[in-house]
PDBQT receptor file of N, H, CA, C and O in Angstrom, charges set to zero:
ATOM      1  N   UNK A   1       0.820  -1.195   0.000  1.00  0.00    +0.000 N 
ATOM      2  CA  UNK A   1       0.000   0.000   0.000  1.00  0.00    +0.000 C 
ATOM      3  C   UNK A   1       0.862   1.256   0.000  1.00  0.00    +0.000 C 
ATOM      4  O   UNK A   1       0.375   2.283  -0.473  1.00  0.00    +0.000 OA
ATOM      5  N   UNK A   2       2.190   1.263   0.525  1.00  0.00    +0.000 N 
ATOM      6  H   UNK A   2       2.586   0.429   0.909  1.00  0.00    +0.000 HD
ATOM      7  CA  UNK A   2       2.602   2.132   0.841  1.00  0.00    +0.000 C 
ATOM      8  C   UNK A   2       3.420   2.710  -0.600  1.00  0.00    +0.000 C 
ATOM      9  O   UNK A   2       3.915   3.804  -0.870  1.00  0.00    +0.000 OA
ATOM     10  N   UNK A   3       3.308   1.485  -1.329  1.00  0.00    +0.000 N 
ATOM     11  H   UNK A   3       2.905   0.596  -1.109  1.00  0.00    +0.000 HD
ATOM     12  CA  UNK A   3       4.448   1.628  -2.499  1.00  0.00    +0.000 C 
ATOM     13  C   UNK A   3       3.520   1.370  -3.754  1.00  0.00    +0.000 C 
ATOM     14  O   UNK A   3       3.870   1.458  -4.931  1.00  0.00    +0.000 OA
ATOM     15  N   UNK A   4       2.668   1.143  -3.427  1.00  0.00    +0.000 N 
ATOM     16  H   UNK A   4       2.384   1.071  -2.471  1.00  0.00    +0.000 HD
ATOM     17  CA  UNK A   4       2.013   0.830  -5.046  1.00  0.00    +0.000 C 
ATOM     18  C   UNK A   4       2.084  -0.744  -5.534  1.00  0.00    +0.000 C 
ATOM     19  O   UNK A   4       1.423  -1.132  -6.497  1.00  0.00    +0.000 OA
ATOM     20  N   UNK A   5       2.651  -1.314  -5.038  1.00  0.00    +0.000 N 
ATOM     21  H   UNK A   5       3.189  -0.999  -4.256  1.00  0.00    +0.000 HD
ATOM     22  CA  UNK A   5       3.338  -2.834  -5.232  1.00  0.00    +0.000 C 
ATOM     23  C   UNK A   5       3.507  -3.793  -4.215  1.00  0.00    +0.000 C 
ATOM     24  O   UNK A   5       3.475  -3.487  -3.024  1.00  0.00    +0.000 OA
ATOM     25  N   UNK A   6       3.722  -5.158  -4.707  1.00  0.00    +0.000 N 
ATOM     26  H   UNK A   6       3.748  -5.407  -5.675  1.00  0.00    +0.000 HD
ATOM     27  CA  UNK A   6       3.746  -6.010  -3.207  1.00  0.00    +0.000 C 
ATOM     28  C   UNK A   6       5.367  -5.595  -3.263  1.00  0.00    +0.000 C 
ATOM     29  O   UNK A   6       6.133  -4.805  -3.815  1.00  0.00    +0.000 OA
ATOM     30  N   UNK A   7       5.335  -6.937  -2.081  1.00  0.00    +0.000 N 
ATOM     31  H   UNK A   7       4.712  -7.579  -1.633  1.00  0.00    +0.000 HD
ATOM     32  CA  UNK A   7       6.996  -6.321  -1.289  1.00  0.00    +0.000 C 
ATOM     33  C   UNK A   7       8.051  -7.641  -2.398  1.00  0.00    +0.000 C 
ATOM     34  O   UNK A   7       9.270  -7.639  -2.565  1.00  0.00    +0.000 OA
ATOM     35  N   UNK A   8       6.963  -8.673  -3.001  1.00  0.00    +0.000 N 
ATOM     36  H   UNK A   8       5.972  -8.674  -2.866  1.00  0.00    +0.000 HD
ATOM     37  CA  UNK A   8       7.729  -9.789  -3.933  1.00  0.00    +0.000 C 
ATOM     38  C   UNK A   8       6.986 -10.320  -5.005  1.00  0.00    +0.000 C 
ATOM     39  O   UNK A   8       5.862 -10.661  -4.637  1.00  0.00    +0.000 OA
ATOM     40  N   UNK A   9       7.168 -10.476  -5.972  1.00  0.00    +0.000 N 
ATOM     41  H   UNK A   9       8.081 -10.199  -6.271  1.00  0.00    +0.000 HD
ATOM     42  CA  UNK A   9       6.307 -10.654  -7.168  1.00  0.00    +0.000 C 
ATOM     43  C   UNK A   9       6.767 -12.301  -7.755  1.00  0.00    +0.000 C 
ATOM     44  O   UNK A   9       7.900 -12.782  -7.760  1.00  0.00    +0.000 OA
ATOM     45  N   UNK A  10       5.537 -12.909  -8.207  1.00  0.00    +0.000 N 
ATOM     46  H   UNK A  10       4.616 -12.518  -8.203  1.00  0.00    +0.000 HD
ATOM     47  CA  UNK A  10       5.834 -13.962  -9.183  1.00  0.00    +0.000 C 
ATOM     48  C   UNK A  10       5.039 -14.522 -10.240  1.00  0.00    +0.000 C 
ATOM     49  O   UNK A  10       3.920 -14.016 -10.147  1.00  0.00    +0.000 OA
ATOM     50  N   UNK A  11       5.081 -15.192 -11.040  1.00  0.00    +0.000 N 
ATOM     51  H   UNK A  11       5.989 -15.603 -11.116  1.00  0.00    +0.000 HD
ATOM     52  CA  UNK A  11       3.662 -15.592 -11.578  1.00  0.00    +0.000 C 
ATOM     53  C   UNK A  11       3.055 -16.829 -11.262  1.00  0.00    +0.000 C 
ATOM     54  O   UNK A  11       1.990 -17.135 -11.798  1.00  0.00    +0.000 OA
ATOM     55  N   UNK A  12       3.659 -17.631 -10.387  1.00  0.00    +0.000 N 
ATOM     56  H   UNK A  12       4.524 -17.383  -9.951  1.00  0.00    +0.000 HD
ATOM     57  CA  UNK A  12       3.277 -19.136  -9.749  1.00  0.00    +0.000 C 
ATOM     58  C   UNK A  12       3.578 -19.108  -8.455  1.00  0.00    +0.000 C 
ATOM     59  O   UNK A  12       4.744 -18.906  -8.116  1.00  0.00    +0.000 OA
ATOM     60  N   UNK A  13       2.878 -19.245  -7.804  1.00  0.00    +0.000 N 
ATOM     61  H   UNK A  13       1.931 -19.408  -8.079  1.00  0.00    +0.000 HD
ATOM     62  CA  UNK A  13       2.745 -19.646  -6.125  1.00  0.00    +0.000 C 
ATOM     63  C   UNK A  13       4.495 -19.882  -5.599  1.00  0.00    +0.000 C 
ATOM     64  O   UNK A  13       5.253 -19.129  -4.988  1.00  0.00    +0.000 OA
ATOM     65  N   UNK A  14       4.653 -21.065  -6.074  1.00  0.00    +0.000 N 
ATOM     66  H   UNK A  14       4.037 -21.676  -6.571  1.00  0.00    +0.000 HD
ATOM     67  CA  UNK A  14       6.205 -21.967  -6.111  1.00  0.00    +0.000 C 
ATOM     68  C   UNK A  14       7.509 -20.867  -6.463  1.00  0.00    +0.000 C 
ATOM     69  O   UNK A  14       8.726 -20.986  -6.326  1.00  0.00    +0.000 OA
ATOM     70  N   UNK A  15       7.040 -20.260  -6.745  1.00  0.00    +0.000 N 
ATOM     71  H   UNK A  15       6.051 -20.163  -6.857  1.00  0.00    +0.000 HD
ATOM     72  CA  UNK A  15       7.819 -19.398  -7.637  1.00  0.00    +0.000 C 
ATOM     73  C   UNK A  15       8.275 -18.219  -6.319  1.00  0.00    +0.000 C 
ATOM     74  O   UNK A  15       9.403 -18.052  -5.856  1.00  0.00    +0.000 OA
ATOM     75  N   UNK A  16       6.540 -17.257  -5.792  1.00  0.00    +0.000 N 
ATOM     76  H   UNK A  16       5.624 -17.393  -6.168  1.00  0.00    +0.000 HD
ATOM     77  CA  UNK A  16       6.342 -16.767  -4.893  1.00  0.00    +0.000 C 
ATOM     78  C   UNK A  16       7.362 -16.487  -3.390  1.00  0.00    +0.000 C 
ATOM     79  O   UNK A  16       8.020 -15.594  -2.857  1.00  0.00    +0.000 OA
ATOM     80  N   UNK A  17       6.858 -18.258  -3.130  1.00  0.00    +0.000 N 
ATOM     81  H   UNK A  17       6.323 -18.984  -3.563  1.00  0.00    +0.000 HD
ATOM     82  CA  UNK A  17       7.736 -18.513  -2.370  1.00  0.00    +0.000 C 
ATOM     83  C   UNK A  17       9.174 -18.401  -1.628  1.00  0.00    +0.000 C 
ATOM     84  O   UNK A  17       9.662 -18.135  -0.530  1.00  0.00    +0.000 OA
ATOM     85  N   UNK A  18       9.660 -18.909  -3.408  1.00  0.00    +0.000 N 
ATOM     86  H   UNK A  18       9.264 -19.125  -4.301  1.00  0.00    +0.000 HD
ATOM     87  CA  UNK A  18      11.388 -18.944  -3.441  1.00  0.00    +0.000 C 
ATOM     88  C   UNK A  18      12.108 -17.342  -3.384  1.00  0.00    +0.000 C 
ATOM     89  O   UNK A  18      13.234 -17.125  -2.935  1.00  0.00    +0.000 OA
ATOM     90  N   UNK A  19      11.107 -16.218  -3.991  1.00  0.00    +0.000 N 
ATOM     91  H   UNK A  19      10.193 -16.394  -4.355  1.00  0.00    +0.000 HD
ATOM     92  CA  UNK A  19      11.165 -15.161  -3.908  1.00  0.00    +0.000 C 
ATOM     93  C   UNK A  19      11.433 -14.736  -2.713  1.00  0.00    +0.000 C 
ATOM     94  O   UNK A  19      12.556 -14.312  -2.441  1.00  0.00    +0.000 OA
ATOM     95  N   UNK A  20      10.217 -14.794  -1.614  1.00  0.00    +0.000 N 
ATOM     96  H   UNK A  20       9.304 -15.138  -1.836  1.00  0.00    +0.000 HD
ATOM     97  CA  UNK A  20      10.513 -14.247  -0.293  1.00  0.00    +0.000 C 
ATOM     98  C   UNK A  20      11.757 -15.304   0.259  1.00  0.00    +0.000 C 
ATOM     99  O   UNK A  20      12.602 -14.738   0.953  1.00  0.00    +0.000 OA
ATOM    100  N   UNK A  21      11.909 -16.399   0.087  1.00  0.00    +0.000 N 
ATOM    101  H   UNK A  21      11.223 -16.859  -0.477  1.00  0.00    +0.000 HD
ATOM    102  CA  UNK A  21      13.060 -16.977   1.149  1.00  0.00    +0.000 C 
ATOM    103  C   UNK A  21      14.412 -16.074   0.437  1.00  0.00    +0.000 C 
ATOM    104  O   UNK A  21      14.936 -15.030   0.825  1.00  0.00    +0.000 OA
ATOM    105  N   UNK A  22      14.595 -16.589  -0.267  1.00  0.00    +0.000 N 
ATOM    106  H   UNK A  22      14.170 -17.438  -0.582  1.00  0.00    +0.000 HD
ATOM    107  CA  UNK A  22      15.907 -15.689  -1.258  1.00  0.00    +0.000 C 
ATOM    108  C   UNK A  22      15.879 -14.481  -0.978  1.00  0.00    +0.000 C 
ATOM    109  O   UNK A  22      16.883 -14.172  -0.336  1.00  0.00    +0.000 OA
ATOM    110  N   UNK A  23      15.056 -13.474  -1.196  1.00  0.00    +0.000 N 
ATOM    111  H   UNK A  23      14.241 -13.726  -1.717  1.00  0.00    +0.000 HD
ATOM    112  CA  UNK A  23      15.357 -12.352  -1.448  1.00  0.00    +0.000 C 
ATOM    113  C   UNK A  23      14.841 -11.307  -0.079  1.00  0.00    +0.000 C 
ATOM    114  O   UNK A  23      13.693 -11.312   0.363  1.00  0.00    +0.000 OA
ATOM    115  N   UNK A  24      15.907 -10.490   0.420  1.00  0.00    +0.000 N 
ATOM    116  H   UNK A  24      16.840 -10.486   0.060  1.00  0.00    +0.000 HD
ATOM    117  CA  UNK A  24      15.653  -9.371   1.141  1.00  0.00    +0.000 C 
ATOM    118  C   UNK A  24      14.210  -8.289   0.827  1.00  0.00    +0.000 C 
ATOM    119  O   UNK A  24      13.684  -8.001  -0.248  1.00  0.00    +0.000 OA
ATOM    120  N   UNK A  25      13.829  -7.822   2.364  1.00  0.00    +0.000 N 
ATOM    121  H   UNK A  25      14.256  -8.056   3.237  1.00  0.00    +0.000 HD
ATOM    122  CA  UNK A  25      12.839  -6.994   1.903  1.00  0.00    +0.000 C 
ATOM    123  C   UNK A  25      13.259  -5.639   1.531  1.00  0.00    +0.000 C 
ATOM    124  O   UNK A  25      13.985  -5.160   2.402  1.00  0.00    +0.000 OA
ATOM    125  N   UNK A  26      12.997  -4.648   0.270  1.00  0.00    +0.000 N 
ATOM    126  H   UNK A  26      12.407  -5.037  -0.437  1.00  0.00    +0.000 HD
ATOM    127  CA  UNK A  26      13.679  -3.694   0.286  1.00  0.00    +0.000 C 
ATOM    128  C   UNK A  26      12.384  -2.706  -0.014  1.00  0.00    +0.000 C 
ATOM    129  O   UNK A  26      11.309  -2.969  -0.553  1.00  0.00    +0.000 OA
ATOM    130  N   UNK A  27      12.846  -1.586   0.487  1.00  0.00    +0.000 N 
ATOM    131  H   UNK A  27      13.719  -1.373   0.925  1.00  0.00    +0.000 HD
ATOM    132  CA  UNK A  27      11.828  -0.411   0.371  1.00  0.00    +0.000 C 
ATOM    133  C   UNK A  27      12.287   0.455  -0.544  1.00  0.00    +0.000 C 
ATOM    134  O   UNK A  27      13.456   0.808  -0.695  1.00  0.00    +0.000 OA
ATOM    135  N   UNK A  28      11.115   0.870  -1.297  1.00  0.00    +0.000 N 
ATOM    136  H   UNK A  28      10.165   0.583  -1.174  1.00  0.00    +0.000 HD
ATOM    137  CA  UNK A  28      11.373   1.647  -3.033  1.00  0.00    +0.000 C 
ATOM    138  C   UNK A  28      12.292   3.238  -2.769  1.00  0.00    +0.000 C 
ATOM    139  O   UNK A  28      12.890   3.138  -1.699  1.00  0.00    +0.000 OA
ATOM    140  N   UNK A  29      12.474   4.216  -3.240  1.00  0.00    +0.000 N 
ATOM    141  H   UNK A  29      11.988   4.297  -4.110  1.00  0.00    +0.000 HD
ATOM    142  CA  UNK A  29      12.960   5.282  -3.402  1.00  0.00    +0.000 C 
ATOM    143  C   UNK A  29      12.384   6.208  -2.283  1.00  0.00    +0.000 C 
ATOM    144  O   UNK A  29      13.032   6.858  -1.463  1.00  0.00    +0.000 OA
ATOM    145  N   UNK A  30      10.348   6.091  -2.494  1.00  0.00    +0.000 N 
ATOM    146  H   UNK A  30       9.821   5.563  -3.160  1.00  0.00    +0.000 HD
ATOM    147  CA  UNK A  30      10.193   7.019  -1.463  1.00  0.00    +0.000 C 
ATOM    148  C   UNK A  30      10.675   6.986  -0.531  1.00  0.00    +0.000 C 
ATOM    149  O   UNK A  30      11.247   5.964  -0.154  1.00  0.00    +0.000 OA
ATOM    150  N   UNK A  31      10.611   8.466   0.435  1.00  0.00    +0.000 N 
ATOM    151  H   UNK A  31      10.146   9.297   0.129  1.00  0.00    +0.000 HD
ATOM    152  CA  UNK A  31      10.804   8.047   1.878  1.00  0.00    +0.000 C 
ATOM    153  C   UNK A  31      10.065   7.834   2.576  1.00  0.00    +0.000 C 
ATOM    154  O   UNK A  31       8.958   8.363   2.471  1.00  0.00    +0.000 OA
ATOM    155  N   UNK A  32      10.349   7.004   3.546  1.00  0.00    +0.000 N 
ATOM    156  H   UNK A  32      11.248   6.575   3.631  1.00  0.00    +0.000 HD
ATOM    157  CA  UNK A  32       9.535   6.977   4.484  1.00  0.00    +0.000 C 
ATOM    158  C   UNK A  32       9.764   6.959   6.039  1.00  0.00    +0.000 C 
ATOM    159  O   UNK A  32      10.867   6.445   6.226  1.00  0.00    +0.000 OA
ATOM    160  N   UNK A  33       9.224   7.281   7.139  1.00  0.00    +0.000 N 
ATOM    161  H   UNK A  33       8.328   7.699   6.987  1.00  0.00    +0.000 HD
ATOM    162  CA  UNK A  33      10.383   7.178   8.564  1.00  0.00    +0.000 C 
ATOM    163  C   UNK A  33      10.633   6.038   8.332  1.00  0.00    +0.000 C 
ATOM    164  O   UNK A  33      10.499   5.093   7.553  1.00  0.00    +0.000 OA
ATOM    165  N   UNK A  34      11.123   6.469   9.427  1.00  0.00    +0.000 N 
ATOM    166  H   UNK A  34      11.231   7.236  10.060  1.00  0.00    +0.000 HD
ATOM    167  CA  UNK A  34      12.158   5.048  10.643  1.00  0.00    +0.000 C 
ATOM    168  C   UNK A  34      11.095   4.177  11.155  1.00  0.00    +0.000 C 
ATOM    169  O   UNK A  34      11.072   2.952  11.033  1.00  0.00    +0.000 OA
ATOM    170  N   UNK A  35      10.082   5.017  11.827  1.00  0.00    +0.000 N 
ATOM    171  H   UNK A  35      10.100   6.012  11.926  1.00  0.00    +0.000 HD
ATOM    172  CA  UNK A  35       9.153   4.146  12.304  1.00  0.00    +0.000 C 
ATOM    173  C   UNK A  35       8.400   3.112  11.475  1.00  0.00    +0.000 C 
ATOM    174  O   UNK A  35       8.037   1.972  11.765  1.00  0.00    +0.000 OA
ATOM    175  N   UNK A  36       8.235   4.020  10.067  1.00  0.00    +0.000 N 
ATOM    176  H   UNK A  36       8.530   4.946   9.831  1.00  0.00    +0.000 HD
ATOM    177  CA  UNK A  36       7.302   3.199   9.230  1.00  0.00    +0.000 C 
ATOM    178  C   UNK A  36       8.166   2.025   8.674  1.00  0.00    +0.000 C 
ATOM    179  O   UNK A  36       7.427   1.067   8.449  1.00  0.00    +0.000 OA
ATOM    180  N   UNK A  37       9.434   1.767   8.382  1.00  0.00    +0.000 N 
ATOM    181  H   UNK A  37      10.034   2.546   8.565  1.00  0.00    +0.000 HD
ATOM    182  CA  UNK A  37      10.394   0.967   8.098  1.00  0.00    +0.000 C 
ATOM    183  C   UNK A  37      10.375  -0.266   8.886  1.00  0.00    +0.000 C 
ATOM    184  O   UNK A  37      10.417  -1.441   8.521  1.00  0.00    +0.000 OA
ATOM    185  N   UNK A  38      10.308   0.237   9.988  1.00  0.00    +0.000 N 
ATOM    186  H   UNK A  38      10.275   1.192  10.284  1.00  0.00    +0.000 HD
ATOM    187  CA  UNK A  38      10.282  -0.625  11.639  1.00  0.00    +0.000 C 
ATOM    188  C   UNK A  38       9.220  -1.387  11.181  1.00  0.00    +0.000 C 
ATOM    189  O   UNK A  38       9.361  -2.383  10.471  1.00  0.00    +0.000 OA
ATOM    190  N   UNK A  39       8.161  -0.948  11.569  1.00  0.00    +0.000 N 
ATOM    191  H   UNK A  39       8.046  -0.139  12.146  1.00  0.00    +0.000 HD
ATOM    192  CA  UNK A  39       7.077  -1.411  11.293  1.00  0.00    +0.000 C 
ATOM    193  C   UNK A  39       6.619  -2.788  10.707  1.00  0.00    +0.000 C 
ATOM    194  O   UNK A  39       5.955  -3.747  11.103  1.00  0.00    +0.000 OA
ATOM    195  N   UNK A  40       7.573  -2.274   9.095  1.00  0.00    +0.000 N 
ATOM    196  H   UNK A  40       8.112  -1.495   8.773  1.00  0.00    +0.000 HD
ATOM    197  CA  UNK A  40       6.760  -2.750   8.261  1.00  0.00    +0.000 C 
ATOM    198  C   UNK A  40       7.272  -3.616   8.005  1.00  0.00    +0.000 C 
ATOM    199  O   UNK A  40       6.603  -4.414   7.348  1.00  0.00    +0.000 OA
ATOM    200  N   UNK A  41       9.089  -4.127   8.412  1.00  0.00    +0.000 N 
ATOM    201  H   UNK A  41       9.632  -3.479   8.945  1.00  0.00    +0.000 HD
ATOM    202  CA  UNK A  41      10.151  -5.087   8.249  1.00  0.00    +0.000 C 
ATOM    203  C   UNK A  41       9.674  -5.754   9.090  1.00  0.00    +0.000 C 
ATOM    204  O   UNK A  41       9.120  -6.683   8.503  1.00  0.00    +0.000 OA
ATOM    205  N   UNK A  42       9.481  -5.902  10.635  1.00  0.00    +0.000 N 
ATOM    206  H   UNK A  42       9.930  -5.147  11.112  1.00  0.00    +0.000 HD
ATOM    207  CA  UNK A  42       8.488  -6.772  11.941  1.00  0.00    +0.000 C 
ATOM    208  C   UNK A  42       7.425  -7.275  11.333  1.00  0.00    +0.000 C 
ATOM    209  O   UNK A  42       7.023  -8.213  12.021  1.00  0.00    +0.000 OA
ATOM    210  N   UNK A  43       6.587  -7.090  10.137  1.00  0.00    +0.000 N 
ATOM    211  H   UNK A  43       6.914  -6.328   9.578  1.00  0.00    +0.000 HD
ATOM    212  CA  UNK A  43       5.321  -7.582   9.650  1.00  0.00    +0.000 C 
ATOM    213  C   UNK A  43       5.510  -8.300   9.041  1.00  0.00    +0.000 C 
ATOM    214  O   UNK A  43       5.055  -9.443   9.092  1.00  0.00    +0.000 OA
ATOM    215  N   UNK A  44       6.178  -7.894   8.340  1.00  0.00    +0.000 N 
ATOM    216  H   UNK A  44       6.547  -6.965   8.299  1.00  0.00    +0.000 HD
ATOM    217  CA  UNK A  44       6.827  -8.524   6.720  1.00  0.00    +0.000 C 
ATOM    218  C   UNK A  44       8.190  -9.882   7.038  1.00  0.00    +0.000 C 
ATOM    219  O   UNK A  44       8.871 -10.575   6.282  1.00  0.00    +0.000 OA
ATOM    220  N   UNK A  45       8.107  -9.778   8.228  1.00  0.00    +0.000 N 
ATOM    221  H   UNK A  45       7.554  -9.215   8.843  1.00  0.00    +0.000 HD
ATOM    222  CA  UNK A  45       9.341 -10.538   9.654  1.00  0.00    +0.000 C 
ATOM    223  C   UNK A  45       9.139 -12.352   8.935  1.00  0.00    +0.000 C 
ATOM    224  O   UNK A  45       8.170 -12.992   9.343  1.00  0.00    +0.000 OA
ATOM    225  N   UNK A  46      10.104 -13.019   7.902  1.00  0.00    +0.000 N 
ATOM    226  H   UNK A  46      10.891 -12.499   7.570  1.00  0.00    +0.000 HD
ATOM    227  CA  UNK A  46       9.706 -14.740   7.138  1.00  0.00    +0.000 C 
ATOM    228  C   UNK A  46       9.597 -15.516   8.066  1.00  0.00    +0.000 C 
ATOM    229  O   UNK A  46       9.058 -16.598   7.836  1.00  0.00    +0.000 OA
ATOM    230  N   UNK A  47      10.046 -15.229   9.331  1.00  0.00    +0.000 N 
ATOM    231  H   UNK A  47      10.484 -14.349   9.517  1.00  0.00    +0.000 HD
ATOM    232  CA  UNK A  47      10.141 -16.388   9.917  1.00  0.00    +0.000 C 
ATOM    233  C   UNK A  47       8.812 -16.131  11.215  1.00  0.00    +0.000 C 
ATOM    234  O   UNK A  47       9.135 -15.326  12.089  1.00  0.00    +0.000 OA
ATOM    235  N   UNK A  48       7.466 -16.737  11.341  1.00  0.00    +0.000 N 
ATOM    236  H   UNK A  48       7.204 -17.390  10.631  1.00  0.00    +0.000 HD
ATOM    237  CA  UNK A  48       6.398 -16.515  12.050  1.00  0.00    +0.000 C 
ATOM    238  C   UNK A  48       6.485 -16.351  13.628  1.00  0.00    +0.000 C 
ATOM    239  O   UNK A  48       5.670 -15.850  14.403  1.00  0.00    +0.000 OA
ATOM    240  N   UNK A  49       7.603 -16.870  13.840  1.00  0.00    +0.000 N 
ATOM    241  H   UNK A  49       8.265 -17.277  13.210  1.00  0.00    +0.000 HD
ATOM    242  CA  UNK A  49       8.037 -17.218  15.814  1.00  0.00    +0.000 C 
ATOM    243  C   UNK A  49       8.701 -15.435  16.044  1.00  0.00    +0.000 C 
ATOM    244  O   UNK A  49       8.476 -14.776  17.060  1.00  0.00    +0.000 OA
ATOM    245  N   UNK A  50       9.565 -14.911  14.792  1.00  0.00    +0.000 N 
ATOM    246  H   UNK A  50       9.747 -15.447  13.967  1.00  0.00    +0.000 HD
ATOM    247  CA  UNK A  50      10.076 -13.731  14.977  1.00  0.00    +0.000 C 
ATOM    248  C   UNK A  50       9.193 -12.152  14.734  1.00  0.00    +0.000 C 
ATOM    249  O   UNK A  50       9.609 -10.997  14.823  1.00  0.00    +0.000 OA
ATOM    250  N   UNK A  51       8.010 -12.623  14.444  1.00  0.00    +0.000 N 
ATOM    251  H   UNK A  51       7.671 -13.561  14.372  1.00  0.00    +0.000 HD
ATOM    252  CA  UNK A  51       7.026 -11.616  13.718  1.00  0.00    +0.000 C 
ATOM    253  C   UNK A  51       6.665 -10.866  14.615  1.00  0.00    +0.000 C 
ATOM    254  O   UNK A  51       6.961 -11.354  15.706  1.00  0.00    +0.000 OA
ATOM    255  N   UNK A  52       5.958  -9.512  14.730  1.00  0.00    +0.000 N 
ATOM    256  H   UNK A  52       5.717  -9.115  13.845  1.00  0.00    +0.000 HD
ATOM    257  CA  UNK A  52       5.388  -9.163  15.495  1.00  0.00    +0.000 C 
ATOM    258  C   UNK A  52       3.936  -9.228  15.950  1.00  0.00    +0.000 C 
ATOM    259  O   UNK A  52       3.033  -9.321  15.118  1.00  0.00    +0.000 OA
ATOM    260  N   UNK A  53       3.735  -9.187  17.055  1.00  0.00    +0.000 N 
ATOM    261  H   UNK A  53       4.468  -9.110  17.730  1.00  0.00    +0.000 HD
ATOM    262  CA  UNK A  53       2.404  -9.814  17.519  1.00  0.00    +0.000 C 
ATOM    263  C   UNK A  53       1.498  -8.406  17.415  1.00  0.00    +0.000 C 
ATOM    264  O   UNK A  53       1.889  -7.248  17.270  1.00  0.00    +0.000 OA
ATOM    265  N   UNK A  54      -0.149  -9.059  17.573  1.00  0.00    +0.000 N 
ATOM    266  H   UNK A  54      -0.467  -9.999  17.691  1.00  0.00    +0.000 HD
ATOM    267  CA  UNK A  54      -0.662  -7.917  17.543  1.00  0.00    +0.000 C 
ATOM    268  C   UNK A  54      -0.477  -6.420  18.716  1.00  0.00    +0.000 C 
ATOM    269  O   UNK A  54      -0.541  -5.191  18.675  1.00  0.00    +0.000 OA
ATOM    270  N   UNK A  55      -0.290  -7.219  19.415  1.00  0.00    +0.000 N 
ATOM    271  H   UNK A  55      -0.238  -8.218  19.448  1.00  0.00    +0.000 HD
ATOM    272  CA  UNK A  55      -0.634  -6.267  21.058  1.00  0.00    +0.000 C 
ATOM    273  C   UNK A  55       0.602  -5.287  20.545  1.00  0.00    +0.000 C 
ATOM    274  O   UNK A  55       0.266  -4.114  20.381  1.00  0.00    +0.000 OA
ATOM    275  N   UNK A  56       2.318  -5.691  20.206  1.00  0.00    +0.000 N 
ATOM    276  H   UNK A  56       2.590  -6.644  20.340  1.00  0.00    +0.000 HD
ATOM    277  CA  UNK A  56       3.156  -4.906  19.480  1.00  0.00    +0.000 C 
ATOM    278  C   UNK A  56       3.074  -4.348  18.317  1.00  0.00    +0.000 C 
ATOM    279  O   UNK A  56       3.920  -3.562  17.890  1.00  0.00    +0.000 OA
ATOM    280  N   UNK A  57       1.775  -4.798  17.538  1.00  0.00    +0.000 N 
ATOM    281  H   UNK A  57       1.088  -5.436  17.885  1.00  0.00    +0.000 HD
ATOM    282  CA  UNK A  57       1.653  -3.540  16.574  1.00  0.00    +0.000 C 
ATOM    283  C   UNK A  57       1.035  -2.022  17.037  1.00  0.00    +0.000 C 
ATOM    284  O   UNK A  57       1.427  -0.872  16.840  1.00  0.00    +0.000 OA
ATOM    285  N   UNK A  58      -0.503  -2.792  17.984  1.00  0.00    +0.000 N 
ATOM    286  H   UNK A  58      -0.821  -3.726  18.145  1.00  0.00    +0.000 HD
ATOM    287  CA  UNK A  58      -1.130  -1.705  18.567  1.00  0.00    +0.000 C 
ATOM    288  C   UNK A  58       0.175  -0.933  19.241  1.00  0.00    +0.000 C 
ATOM    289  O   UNK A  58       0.384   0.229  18.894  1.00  0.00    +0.000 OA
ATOM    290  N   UNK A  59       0.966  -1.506  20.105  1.00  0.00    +0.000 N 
ATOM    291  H   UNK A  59       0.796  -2.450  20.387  1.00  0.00    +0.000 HD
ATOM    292  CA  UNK A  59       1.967  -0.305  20.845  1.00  0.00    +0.000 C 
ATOM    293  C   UNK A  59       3.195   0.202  20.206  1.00  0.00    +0.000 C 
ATOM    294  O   UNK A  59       4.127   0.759  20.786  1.00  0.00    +0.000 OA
ATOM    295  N   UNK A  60       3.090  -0.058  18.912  1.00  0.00    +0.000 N 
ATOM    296  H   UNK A  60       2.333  -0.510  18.441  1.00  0.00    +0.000 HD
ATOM    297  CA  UNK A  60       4.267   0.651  17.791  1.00  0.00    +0.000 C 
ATOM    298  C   UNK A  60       4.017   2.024  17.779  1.00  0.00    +0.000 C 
ATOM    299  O   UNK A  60       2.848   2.405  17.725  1.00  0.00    +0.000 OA
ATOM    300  N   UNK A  61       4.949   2.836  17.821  1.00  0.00    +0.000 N 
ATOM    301  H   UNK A  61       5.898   2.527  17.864  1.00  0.00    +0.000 HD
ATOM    302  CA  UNK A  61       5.148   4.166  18.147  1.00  0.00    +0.000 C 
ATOM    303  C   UNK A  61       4.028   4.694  16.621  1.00  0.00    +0.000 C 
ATOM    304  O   UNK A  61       2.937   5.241  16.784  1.00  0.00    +0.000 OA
ATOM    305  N   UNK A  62       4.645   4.355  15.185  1.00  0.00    +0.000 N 
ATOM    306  H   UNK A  62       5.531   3.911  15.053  1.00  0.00    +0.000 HD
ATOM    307  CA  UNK A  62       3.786   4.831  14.283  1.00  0.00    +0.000 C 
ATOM    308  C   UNK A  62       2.212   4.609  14.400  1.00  0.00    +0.000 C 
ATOM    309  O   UNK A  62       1.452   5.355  13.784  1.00  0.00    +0.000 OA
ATOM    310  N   UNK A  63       1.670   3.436  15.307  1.00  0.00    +0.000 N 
ATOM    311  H   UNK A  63       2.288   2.830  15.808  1.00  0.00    +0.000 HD
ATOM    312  CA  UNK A  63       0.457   3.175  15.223  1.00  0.00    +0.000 C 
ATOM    313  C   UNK A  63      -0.650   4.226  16.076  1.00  0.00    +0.000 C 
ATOM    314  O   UNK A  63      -1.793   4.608  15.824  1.00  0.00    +0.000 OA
ATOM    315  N   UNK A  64       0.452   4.513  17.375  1.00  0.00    +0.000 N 
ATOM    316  H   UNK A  64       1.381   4.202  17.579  1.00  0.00    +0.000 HD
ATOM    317  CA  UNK A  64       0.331   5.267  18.616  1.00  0.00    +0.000 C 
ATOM    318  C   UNK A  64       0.249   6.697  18.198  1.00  0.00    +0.000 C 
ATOM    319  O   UNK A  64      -0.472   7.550  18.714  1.00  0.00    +0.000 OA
ATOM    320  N   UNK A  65       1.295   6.901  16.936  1.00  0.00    +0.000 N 
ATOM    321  H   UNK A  65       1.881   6.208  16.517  1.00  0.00    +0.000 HD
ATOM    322  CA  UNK A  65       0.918   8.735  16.486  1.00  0.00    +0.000 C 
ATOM    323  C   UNK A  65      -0.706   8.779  16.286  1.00  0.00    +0.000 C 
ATOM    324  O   UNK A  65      -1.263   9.836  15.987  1.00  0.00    +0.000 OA
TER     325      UNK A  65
């Protein structure tokens, strides 16, 4: 939403996949804070045990502005 685009593109599921394990999340040209970066890398977080939970989204400083 923030970019116009997802964060990994493919044209087959399988494909999808190999995308997010392989490849880093990177954020486009705009800017954007620190906070929103934070944020959005903790969401976007591949591995589910390391993600952020809801109760830490509600108390994320950007959510809290």
């Amino acid at each position: 939403m923030l970019y116009g685009k997802t964060p990994w593109t493919a044209t087959k599921l399988d494909d999808l996949r190999k995308n997010i394990e392989a490849n880093d999340l990177l954020f486009g040209v705009q800017q954007r804070s620190e906070h929103v970066k934070d944020l959005m890398m903790r969401m976007l977080e591949k591995d589910p045990k390391n993600r952020i939970s809801w109760k830490e989204i509600f108390a994320h400083p950007i959510v809290r502005e």
